[in-house]
C-alpha positions in Angstrom: -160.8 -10.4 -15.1 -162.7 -8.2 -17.1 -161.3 -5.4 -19.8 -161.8 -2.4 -17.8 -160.1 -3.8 -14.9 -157.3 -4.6 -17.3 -157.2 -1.5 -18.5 -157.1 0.0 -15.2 -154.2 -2.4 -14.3 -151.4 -3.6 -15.8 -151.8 -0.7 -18.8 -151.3 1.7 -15.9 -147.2 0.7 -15.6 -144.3 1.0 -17.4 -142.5 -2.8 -17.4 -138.7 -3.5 -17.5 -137.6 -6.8 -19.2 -138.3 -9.6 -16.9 -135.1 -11.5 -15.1 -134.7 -14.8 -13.3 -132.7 -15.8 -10.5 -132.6 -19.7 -9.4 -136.0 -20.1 -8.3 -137.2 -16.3 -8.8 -138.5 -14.6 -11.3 -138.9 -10.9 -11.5 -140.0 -7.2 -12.9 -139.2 -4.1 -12.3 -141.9 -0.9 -13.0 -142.5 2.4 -12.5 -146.3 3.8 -12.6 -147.0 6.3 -15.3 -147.5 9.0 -13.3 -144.9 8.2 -10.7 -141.5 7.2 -12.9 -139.5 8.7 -10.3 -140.6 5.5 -8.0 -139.5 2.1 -8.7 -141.0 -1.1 -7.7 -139.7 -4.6 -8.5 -142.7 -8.0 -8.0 -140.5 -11.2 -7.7 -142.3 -14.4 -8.3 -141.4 -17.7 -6.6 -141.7 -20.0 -9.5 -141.6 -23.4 -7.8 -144.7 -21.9 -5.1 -146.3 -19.2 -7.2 -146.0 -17.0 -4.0 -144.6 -13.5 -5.1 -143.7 -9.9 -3.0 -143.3 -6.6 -3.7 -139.9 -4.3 -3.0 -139.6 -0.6 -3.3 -135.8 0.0 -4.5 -134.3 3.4 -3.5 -131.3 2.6 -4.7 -128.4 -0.3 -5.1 -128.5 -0.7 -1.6 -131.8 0.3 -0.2 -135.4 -1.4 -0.4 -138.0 -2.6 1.4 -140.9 -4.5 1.4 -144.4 -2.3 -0.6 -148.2 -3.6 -0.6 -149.1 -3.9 -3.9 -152.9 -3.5 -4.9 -154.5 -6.9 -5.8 -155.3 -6.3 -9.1 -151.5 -5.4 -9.7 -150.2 -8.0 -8.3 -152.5 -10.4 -9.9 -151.5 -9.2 -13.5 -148.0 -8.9 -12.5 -147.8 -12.9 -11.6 -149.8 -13.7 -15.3 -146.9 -11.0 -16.6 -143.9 -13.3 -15.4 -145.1 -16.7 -16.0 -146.5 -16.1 -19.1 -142.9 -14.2 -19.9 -141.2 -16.0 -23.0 -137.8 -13.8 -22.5 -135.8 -14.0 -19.8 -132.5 -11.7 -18.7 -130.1 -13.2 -16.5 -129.8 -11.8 -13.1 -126.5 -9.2 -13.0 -123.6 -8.7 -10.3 -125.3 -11.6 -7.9 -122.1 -11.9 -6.0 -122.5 -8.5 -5.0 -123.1 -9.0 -1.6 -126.0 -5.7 -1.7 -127.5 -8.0 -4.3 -127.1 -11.1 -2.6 -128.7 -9.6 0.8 -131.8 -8.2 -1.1 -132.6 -11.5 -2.7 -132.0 -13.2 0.7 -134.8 -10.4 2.0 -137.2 -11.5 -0.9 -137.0 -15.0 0.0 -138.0 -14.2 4.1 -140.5 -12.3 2.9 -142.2 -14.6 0.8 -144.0 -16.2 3.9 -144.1 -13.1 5.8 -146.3 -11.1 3.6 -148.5 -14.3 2.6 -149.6 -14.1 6.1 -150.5 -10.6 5.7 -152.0 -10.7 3.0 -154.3 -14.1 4.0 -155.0 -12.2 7.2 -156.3 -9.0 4.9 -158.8 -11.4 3.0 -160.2 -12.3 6.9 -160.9 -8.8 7.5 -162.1 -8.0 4.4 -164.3 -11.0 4.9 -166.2 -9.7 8.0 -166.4 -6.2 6.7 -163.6 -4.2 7.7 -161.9 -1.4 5.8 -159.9 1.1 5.3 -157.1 -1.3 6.7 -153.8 -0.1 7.9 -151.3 -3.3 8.2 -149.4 -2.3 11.8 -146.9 -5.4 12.4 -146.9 -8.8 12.0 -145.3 -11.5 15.1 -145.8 -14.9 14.5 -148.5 -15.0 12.6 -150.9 -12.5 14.7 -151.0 -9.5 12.4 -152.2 -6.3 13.8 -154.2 -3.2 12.1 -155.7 -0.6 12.7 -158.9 -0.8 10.8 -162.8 -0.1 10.5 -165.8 -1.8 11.3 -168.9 -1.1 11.8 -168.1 2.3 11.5 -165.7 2.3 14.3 -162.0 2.7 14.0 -160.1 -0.4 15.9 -157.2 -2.2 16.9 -157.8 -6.0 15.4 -155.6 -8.7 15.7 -155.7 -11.9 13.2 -154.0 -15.2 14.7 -153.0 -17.1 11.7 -152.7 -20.9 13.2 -152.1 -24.0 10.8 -155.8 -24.8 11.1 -157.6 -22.2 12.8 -158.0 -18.5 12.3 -158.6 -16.0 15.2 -159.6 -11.8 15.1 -159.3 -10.1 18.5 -160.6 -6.6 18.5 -159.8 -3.4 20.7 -161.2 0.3 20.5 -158.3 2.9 20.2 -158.6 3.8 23.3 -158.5 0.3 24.9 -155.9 -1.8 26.6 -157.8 -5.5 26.7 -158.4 -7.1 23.3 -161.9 -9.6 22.9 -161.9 -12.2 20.8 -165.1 -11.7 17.9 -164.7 -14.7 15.8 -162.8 -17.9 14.9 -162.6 -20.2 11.7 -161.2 -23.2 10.7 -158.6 -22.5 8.2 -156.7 -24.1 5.5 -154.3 -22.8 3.3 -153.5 -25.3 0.5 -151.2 -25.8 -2.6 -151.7 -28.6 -5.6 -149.0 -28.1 -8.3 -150.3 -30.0 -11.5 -147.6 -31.0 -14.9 -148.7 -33.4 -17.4 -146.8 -36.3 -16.3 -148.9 -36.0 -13.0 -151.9 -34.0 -12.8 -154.2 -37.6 -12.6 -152.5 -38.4 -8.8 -152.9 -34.5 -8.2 -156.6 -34.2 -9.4 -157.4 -37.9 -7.4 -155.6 -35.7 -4.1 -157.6 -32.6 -4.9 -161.1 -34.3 -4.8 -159.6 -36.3 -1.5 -159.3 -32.8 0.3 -162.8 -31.9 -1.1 -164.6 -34.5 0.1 -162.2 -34.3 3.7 -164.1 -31.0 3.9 -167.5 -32.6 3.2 -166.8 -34.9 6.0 -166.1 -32.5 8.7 -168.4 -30.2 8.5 -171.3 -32.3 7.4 -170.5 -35.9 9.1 -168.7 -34.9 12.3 -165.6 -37.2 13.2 -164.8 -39.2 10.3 -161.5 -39.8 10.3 -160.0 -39.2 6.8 -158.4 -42.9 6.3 -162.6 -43.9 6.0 -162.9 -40.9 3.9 -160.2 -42.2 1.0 -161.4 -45.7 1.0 -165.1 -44.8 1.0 -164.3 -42.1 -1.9 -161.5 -43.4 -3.9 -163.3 -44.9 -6.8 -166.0 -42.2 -7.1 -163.3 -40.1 -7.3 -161.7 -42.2 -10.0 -164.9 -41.4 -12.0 -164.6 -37.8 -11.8 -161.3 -38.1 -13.2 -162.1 -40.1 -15.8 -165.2 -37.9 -16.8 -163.0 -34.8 -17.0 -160.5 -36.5 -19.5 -163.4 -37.4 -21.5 -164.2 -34.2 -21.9 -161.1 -32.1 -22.3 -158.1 -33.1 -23.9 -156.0 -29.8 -23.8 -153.8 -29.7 -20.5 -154.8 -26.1 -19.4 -158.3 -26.7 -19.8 -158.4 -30.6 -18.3 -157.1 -28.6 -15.4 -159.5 -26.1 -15.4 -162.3 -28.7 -15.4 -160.7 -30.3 -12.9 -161.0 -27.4 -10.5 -164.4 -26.3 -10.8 -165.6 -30.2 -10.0 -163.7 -29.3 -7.0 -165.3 -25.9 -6.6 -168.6 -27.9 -6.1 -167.2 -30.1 -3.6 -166.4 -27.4 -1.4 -169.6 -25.5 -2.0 -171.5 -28.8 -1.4 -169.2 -28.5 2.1 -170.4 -25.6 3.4 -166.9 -24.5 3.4 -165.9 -20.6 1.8 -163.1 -19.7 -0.2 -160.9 -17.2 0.9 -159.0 -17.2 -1.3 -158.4 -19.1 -4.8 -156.1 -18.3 -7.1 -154.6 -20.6 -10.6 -151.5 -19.6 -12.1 -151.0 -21.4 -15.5 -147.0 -21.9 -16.8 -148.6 -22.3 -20.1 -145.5 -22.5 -22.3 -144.6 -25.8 -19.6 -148.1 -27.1 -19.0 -147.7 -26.6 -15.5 -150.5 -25.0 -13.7 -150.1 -24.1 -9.4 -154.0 -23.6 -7.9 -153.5 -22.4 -4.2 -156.7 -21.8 -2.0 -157.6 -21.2 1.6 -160.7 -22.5 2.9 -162.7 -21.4 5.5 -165.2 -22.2 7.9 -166.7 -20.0 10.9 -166.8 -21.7 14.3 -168.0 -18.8 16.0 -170.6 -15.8 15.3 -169.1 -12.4 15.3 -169.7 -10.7 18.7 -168.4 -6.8 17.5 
């Protein structure tokens, strides 16, 4: 991220001291030119998924979209915290209730923000989050100019947008991808199985798209000792943790480009002070043209 985006960022708020809870870490903040609002971003340390709350008071909140630049600097904020508070009054049961809400809402809003990155990904703006069942999240949105309804269906593999005018009753399906959201958590003691695992799902994805119907037991007996190599060549190379890891990744990032697979998201939170670094992705692949 580059200075003025940091500058525009995290500069822009006014921190509290960060707490932890169990497996939650969190901050509260005001914007500068909103004290009177408060906002708290809790961190799941064990997942590196986080939310954001709006408190009103002691015993009323409620999920907030934060802006992705925020949020992003807001997750570097907590792990990288050196200082932590103890969590206050936990058997309240006010307190207890809105930590319970945090935790439900850790998936819930990882849906809608992956389904966000979709839209944004075929072009639509302005996007106005409606609801979200079961994994179809609805907004109202534009594209192409036009104002819609759009529906993404977030399956476990597959990714679908419906679309509707306004004015319309019958939603059409426009597109569908194949779609893979994916977590590697890497430590010291075992980032060589997790790196050898890593370049397993890359070449996975080379194998679908590219060589249609190899199943993936011919892809780890066929791969496992090239992928040894690649192990081996970025220990040669980097001896610092954070940076071995960081190596590690981009020879991934080629795999997937060499795929024809996209990112649609990728995102490396580093626990520097632990040597423990959690790189989460979603790839994606179109299976059908956009008709809208």
């Amino acid at each position: 991220m580059n200075q003025v985006a940091e500058k525009k960022g995290i500069d822009n708020l006014d921190l509290g001291n960060v707490f932890k809870y169990e497996e939650l870490v969190y901050v509260s903040y005001t914007f500068k030119d909103k004290p009177d609002m408060q906002f708290t971003y809790y961190l799941n340390n064990n997942t590196g998924n986080g939310v954001n709350f709006y408190s009103k008071s002691h015993t009323q909140w409620h999920w907030s979209p934060v802006d992705h630049l925020y949020y992003q600097e807001l997750k570097a904020h907590l792990v990288n915290a050196t200082e932590f508070k103890e969590a206050v009054n936990t058997g309240d049961m006010y307190i207890q209730k809105m930590f319970n809400d945090v935790r439900e809402h850790l998936g819930y809003v990882f849906c809608i923000e992956q389904a966000e990155r979709v839209l944004k990904h075929i072009g639509c703006s302005h996007l106005n989050f409606m609801h979200n069942n079961a994994g179809n999240v609805y907004f109202e949105a534009t594209k192409n100019s036009v104002r819609k309804h759009i529906c993404v269906s977030m399956g476990n593999e597959k990714v679908t947008v419906i679309e509707s005018n306004l004015n319309a009753n019958a939603f059409t399906e426009t597109s569908s991808y194949t779609y893979e959201p994916k977590k590697f958590i890497f430590n010291e003691y075992n980032y060589r199985e997790i790196l050898l695992e890593l370049y397993k799902y890359g070449f996975e994805l080379i194998y679908k798209n590219l060589l249609k119907g190899t199943c993936v037991e011919i892809v780890d007996a066929k791969t496992h000792s090239f992928r040894e190599q690649m192990v081996e060549i970025v220990e040669q190379k980097e001896t610092n943790f954070n940076e071995r890891i960081s190596l590690g990744i981009s020879e991934f990032n080629n795999l997937v480009e060499t795929s024809g697979y996209e990112f649609l998201v990728e995102e490396t939170l580093e626990f520097k002070d632990k040597n423990k670094v959690i790189y989460s992705f979603s790839t994606l692949l179109e299976l059908s043209k956009d008709k809208a």
